[in-house]
Structure formats: C-alpha cells, structure tokens
N, CA, C and O atoms as a GROMACS GRO file, in nm:
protein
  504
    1UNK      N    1  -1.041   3.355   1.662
    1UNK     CA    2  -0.951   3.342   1.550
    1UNK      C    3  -0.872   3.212   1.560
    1UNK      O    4  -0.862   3.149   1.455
    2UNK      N    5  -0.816   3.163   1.665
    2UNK     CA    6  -0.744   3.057   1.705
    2UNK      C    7  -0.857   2.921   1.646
    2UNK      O    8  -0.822   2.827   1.574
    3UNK      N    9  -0.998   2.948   1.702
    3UNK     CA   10  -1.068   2.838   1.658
    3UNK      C   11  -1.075   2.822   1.480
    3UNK      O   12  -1.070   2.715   1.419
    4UNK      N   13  -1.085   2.930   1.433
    4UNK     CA   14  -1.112   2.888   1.266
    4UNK      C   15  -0.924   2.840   1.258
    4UNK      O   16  -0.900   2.756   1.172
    5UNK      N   17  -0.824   2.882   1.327
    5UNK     CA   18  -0.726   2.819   1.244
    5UNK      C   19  -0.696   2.642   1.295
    5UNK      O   20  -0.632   2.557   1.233
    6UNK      N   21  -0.749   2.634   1.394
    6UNK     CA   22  -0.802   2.482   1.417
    6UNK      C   23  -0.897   2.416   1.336
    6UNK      O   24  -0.888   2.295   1.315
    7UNK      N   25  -0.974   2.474   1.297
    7UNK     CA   26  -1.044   2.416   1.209
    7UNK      C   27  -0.980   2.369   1.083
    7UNK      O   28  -0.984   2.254   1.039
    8UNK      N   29  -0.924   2.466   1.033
    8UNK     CA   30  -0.887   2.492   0.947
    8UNK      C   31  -0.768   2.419   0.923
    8UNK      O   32  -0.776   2.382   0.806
    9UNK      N   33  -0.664   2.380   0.971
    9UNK     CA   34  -0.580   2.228   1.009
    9UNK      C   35  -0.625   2.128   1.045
    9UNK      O   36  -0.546   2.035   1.062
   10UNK      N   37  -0.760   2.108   1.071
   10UNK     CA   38  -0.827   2.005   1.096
   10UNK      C   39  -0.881   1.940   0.903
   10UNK      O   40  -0.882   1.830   0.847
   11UNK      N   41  -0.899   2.010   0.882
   11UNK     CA   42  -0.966   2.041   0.719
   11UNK      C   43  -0.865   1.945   0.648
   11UNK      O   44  -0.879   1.830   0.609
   12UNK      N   45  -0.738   2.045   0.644
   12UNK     CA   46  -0.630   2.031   0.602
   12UNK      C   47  -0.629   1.878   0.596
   12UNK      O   48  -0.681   1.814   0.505
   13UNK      N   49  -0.550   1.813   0.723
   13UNK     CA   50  -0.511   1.685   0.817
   13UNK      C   51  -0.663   1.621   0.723
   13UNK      O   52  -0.644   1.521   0.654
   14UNK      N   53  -0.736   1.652   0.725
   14UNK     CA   54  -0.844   1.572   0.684
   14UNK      C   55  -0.842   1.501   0.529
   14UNK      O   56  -0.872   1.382   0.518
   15UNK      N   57  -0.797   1.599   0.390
   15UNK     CA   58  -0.753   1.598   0.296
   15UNK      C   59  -0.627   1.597   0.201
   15UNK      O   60  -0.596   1.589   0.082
   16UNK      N   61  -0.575   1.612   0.325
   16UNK     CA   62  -0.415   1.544   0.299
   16UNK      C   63  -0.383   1.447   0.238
   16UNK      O   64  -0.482   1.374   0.232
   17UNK      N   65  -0.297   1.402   0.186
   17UNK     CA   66  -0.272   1.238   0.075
   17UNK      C   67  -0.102   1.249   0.102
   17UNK      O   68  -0.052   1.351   0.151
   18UNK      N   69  -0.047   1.166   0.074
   18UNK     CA   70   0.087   1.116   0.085
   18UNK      C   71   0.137   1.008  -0.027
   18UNK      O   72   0.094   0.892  -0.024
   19UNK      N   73   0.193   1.035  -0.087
   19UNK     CA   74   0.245   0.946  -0.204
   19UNK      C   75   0.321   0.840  -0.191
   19UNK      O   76   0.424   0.877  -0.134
   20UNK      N   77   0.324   0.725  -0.213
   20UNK     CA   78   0.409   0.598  -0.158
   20UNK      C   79   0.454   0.576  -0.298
   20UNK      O   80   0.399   0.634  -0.392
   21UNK      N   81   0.574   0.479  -0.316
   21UNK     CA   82   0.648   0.388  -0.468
   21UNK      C   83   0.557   0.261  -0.418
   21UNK      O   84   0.507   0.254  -0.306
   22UNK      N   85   0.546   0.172  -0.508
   22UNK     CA   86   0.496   0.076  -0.480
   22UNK      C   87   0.548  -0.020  -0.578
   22UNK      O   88   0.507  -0.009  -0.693
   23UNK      N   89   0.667  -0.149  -0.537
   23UNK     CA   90   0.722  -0.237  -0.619
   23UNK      C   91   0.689  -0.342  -0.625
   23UNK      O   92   0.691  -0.405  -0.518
   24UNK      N   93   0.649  -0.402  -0.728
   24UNK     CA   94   0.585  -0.547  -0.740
   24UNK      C   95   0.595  -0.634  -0.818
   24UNK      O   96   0.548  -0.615  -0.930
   25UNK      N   97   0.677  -0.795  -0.780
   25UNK     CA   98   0.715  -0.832  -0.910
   25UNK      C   99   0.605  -0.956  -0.882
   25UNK      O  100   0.592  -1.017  -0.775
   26UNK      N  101   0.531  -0.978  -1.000
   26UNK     CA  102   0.517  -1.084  -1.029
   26UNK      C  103   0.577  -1.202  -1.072
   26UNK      O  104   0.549  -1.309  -1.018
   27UNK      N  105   0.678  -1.192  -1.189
   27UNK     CA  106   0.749  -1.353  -1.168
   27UNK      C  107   0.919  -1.268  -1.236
   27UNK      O  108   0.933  -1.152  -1.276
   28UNK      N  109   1.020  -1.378  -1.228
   28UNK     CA  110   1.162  -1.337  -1.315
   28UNK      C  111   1.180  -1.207  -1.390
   28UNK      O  112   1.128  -1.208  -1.502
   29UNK      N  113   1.233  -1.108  -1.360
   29UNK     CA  114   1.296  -1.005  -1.465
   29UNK      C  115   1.122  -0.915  -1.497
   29UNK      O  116   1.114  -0.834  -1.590
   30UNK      N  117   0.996  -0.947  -1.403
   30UNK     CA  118   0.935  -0.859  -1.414
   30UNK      C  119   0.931  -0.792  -1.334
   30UNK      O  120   0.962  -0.838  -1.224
   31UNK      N  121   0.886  -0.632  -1.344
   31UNK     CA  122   0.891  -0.556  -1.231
   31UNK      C  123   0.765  -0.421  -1.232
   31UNK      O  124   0.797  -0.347  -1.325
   32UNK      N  125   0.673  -0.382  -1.182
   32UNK     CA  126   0.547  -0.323  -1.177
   32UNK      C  127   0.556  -0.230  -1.085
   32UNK      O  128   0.491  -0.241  -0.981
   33UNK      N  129   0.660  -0.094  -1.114
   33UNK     CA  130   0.640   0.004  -1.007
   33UNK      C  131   0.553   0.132  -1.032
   33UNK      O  132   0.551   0.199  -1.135
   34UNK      N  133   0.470   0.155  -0.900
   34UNK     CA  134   0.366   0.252  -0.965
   34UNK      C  135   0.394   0.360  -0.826
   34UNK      O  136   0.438   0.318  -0.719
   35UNK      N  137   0.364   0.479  -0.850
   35UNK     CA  138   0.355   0.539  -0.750
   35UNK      C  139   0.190   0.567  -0.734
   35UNK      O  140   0.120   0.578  -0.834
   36UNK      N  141   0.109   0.582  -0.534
   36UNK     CA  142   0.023   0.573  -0.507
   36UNK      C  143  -0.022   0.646  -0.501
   36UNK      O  144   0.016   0.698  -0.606
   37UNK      N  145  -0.123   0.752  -0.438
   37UNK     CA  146  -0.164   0.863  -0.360
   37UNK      C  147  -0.212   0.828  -0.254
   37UNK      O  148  -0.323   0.874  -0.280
   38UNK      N  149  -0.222   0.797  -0.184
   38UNK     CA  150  -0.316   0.765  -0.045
   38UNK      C  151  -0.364   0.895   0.068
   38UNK      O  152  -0.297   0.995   0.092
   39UNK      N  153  -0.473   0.868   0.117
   39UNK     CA  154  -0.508   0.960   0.252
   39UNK      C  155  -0.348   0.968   0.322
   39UNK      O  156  -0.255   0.897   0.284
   40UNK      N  157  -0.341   1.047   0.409
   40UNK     CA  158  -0.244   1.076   0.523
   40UNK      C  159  -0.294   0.976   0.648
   40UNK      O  160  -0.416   0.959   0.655
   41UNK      N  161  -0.220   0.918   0.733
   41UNK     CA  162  -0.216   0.831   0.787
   41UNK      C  163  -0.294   0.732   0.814
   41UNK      O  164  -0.343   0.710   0.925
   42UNK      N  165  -0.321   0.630   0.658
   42UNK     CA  166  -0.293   0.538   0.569
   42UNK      C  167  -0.268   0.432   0.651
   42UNK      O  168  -0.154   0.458   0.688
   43UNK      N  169  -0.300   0.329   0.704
   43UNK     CA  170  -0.198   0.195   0.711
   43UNK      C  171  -0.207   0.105   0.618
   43UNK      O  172  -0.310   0.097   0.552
   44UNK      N  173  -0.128   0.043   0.603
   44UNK     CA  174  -0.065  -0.021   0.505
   44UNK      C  175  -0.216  -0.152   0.455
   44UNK      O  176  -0.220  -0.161   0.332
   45UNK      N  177  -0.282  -0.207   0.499
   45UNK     CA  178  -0.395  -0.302   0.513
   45UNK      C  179  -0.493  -0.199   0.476
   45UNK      O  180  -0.572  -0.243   0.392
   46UNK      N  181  -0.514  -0.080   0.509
   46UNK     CA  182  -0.614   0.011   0.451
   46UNK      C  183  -0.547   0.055   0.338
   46UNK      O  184  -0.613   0.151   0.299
   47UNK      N  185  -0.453   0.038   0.264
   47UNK     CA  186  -0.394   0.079   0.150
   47UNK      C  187  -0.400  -0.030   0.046
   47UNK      O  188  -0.388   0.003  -0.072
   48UNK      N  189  -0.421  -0.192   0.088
   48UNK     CA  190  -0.400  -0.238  -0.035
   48UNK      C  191  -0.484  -0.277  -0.120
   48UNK      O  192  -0.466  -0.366  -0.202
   49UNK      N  193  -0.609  -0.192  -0.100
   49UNK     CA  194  -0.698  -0.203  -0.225
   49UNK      C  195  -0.684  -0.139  -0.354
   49UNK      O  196  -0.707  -0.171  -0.470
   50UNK      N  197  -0.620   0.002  -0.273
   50UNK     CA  198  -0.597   0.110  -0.364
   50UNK      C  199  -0.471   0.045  -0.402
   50UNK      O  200  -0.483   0.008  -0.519
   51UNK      N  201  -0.376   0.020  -0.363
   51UNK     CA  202  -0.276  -0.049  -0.424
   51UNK      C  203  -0.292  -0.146  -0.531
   51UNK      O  204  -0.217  -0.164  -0.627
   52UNK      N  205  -0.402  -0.207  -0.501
   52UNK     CA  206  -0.389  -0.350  -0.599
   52UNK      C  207  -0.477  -0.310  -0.746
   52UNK      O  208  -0.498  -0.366  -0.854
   53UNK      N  209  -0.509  -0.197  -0.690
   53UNK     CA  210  -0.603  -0.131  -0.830
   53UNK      C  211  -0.508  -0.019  -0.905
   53UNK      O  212  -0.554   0.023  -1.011
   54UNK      N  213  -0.413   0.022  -0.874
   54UNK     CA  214  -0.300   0.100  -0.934
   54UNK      C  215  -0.234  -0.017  -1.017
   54UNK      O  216  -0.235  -0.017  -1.140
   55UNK      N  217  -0.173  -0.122  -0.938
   55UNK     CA  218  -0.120  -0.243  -0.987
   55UNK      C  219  -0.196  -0.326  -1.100
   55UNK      O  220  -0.139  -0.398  -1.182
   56UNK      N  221  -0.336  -0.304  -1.092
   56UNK     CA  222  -0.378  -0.355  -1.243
   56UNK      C  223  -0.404  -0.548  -1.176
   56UNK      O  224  -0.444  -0.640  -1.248
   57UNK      N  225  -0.372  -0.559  -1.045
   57UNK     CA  226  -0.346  -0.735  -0.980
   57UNK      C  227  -0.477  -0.730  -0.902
   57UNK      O  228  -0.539  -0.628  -0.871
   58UNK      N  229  -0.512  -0.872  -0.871
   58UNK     CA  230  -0.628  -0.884  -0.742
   58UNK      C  231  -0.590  -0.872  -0.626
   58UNK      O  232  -0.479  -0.906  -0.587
   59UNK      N  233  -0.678  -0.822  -0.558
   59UNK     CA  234  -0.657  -0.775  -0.393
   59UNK      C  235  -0.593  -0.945  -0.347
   59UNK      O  236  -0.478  -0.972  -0.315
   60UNK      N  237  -0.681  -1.016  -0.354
   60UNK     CA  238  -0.655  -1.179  -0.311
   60UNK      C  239  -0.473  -1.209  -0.364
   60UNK      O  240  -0.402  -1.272  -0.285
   61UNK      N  241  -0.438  -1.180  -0.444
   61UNK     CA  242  -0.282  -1.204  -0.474
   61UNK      C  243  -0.207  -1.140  -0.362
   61UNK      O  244  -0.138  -1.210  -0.287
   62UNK      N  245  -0.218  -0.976  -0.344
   62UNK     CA  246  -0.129  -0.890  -0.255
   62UNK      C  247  -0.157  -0.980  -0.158
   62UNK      O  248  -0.084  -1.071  -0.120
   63UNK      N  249  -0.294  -0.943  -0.110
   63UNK     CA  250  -0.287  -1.006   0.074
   63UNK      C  251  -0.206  -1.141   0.052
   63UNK      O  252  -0.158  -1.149   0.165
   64UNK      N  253  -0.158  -1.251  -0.014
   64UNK     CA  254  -0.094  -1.323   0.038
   64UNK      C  255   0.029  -1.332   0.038
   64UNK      O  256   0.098  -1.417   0.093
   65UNK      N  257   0.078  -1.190  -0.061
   65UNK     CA  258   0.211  -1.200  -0.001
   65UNK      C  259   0.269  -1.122   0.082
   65UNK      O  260   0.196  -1.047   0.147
   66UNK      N  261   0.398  -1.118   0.102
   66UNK     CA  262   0.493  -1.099   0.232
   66UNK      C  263   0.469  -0.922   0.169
   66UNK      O  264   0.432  -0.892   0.056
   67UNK      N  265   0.497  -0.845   0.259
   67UNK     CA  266   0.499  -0.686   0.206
   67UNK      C  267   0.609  -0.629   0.362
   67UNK      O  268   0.612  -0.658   0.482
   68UNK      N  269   0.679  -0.543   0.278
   68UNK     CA  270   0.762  -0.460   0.338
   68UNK      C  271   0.791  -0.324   0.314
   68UNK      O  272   0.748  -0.284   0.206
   69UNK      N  273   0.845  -0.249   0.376
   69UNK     CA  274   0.891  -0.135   0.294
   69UNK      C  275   1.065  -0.092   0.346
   69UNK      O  276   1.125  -0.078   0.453
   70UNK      N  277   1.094  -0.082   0.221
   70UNK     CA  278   1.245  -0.053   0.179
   70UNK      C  279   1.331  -0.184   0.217
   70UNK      O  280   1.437  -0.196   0.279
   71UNK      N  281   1.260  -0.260   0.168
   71UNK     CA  282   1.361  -0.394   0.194
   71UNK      C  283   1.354  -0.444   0.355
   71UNK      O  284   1.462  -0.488   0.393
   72UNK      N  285   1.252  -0.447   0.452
   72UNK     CA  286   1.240  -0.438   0.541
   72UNK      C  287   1.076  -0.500   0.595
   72UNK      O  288   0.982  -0.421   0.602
   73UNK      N  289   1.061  -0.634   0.626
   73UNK     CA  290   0.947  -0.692   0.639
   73UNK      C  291   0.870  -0.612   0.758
   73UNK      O  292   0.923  -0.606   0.869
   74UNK      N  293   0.739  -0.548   0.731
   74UNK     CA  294   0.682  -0.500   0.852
   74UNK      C  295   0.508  -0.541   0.846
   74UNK      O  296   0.446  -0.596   0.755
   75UNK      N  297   0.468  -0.498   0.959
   75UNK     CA  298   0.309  -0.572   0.988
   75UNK      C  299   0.226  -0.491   0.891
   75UNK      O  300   0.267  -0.380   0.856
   76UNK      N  301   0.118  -0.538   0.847
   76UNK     CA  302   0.012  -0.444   0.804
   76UNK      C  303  -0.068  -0.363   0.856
   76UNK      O  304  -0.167  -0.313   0.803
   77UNK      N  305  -0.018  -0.344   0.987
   77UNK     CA  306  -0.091  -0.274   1.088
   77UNK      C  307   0.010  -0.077   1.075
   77UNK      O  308  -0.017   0.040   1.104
   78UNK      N  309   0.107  -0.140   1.025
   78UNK     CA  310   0.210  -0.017   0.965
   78UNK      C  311   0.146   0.126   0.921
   78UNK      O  312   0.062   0.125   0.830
   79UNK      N  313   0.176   0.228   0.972
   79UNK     CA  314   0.094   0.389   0.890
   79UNK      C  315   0.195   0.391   0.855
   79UNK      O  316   0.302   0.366   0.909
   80UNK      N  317   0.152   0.438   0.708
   80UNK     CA  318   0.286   0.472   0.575
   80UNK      C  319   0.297   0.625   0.608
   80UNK      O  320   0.237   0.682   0.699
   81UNK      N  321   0.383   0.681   0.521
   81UNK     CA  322   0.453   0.803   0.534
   81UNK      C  323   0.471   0.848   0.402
   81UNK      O  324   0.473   0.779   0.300
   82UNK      N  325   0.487   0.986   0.414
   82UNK     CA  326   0.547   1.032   0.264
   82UNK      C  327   0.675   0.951   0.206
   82UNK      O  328   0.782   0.934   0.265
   83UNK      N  329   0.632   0.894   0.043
   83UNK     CA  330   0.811   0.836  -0.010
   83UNK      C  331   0.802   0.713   0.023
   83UNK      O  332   0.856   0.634  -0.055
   84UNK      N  333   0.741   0.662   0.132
   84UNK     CA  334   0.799   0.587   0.158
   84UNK      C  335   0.774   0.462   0.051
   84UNK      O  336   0.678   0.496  -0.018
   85UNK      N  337   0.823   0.323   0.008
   85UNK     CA  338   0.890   0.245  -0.088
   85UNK      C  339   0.747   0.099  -0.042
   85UNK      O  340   0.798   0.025   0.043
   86UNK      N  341   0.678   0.077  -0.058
   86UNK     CA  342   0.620  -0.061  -0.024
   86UNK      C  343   0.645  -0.150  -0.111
   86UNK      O  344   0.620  -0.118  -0.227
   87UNK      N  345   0.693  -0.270  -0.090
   87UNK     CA  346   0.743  -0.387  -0.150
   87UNK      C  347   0.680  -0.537  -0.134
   87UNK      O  348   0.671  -0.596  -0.027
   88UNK      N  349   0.641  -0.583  -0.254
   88UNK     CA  350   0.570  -0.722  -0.206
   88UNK      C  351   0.666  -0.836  -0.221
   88UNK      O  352   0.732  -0.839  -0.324
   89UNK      N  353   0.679  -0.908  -0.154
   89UNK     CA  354   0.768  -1.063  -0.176
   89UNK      C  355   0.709  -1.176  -0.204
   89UNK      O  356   0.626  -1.242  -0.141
   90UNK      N  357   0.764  -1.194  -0.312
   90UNK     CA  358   0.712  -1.330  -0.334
   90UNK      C  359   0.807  -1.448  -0.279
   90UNK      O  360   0.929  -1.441  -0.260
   91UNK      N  361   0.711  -1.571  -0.256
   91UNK     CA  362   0.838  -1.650  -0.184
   91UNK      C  363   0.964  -1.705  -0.306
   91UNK      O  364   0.958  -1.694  -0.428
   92UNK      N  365   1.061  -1.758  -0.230
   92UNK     CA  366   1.149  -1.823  -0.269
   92UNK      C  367   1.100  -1.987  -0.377
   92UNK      O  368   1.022  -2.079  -0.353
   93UNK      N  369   1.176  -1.964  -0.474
   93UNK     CA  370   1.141  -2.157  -0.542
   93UNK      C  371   1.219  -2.225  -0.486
   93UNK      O  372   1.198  -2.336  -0.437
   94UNK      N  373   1.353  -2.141  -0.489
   94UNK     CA  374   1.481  -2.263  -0.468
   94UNK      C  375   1.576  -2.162  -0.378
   94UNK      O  376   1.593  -2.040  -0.382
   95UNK      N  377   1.628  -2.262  -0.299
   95UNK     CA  378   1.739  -2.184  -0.181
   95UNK      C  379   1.856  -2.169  -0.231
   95UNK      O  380   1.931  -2.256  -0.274
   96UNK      N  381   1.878  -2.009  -0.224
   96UNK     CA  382   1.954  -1.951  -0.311
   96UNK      C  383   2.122  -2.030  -0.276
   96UNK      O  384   2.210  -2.019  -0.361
   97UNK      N  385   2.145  -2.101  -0.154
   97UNK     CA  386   2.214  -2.148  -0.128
   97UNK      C  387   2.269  -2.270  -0.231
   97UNK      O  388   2.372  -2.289  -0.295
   98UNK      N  389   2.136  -2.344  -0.210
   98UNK     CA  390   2.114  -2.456  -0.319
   98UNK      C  391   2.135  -2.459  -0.457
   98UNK      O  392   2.176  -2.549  -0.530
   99UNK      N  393   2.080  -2.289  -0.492
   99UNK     CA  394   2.114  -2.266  -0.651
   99UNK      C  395   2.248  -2.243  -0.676
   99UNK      O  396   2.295  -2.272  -0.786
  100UNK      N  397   2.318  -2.191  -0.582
  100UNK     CA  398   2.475  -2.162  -0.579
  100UNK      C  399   2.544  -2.262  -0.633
  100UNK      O  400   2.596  -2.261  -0.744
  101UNK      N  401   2.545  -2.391  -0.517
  101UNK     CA  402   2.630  -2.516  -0.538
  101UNK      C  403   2.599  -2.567  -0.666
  101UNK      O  404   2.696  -2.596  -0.737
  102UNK      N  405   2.456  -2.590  -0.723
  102UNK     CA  406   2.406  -2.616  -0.880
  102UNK      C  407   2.414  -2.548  -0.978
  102UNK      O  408   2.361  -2.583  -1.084
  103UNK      N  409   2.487  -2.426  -0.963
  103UNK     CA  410   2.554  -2.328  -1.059
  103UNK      C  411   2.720  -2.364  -1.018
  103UNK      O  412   2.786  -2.348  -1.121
  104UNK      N  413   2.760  -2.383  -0.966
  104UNK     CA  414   2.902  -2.388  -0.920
  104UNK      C  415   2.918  -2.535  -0.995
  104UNK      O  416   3.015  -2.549  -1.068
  105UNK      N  417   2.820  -2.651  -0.978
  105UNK     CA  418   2.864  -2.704  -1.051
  105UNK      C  419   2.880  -2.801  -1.172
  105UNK      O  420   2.942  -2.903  -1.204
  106UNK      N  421   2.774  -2.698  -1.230
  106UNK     CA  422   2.773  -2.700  -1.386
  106UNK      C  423   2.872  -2.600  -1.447
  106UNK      O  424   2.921  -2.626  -1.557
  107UNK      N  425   2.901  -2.498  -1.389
  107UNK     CA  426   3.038  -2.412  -1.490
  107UNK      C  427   3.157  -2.489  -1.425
  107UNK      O  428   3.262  -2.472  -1.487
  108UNK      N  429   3.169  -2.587  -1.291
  108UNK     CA  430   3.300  -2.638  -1.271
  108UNK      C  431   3.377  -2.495  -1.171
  108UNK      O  432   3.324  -2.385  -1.155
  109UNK      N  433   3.483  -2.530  -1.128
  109UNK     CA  434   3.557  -2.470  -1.036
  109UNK      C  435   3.652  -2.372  -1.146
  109UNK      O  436   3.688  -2.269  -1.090
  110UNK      N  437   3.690  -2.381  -1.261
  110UNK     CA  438   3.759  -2.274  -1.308
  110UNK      C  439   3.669  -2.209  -1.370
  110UNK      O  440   3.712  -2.100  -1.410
  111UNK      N  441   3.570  -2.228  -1.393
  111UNK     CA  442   3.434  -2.064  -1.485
  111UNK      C  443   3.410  -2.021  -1.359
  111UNK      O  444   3.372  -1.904  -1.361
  112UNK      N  445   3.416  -2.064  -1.252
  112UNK     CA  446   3.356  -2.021  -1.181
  112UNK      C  447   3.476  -1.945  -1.061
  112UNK      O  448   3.588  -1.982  -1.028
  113UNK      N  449   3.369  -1.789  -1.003
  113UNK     CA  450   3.486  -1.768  -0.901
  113UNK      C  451   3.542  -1.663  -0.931
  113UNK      O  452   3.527  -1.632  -1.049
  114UNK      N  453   3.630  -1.562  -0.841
  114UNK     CA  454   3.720  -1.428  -0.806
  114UNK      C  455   3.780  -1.431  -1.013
  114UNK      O  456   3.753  -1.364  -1.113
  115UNK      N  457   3.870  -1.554  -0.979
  115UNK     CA  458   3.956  -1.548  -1.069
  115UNK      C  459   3.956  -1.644  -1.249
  115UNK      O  460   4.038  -1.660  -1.340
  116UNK      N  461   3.850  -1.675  -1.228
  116UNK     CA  462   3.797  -1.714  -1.360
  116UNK      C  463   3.793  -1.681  -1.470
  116UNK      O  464   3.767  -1.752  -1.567
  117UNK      N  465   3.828  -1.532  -1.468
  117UNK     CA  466   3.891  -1.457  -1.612
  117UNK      C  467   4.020  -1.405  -1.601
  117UNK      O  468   4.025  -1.286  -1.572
  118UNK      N  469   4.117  -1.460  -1.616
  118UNK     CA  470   4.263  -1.382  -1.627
  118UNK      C  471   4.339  -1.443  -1.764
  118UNK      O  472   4.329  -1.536  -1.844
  119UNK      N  473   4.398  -1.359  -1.743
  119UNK     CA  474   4.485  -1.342  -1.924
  119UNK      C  475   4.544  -1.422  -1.914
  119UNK      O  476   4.600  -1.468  -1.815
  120UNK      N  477   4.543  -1.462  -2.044
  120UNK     CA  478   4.643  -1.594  -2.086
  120UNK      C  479   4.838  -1.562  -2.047
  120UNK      O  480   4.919  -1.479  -2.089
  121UNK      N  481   4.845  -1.660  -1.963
  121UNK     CA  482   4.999  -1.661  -1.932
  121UNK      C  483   5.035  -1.610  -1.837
  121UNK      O  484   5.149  -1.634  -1.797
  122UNK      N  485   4.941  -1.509  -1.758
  122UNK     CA  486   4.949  -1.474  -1.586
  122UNK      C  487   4.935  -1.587  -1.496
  122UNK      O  488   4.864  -1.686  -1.489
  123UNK      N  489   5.082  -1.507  -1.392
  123UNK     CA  490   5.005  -1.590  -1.257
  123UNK      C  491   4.918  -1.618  -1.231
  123UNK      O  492   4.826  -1.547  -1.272
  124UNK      N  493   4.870  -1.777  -1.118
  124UNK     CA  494   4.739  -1.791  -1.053
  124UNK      C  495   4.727  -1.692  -0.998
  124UNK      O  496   4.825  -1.645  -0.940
  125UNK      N  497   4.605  -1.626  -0.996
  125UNK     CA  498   4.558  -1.550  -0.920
  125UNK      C  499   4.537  -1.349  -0.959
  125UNK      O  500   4.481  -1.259  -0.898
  126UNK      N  501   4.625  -1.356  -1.105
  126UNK     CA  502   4.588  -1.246  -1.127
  126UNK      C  503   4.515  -1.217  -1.297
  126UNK      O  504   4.473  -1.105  -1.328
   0.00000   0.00000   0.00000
C-alpha cells in the first residue's frame, strides 16, 4: 500500500505546474503582464520559451535581457516557485542621475523641489 502511495506522489510531482506573473516592458509607459503555467520545478532558462510565447516577443529578445524576480537580479539557473513575479530589464538610456540635473535644470531651482508649490504670501518654506 505504501508503494502505490509513492507512486502515486510520484505521478502527482510529475504533473504538477506552478503559476509565475511575468512583467515585461518593452519600451516607456509600456507594460506586458501575463501570468504563466509552468511544470513544477521549472528553472527559469527552461521557462523562457514558454515565457516568450505567452509574451507574444522572440525568445532572442528575452535571452538578452537582464531577468529577475521581484525586483531582484538572479541567475537563470534559478527554480521558480509558486507566485513567484519574473521581471525582464531592459537597460538604462540615460543615468537617471544625469536626467535629474537636466530636469533640475530646465524647470530652474524654484519649479523645482520640496517647496515649489506654496501659497502665495507664505513663508519660505511652507
């Protein structure tokens, strides 16, 4: 009896699937989230075919970019889990640092900043 219920979790473990989110932006203000199904322990490199075919994108795009899950860069060697969030990155154009100072200063030092909106005739600062 012990052997058929080994089997029988073996079966199971065999046909199991686990559902992942899967977020993907291709460029500005777009965003492509799909949820997956995958086998049960899945790694992430054995997942992104099926991924890139949910996504509607070419396999050749994913593999080159950065992928993480939950905001968190990890290897593709990774076994996913139930829920869990996979995320692709695309790189950076401009250093967000860089975009700061070139937004800072085109609105100038008073649009810009904590206190840049206060009512007419208040103190600095409130």
């Amino acid at each position: 009896m012990s052997e058929d219920l080994g089997a029988e979790a073996a079966a199971n473990a065999a046909t199991a699937s686990i559902s992942v989110e899967v977020v993907y932006s291709p460029g500005p203000r777009l965003v492509h989230h799909q949820s997956v199904q995958l086998p049960a322990g899945c790694r992430l490199a054995q997942a992104l075919p099926a991924i890139a075919q949910a996504l509607g994108v070419q396999l050749q795009v994913l593999t080159a970019l950065e992928v993480g899950i939950w905001g968190i860069r990890c290897p593709r060697e990774r076994v996913l889990t139930q829920g869990e969030r996979v995320e692709f990155y695309r790189p950076l154009r401009v250093d967000p640092k860089v975009a700061r100072r070139e937004r800072f200063v085109r609105q100038g030092a008073k649009a810009a900043g904590l206190f840049a909106k206060k009512r007419p005739g208040a103190k600095a600062g409130y």
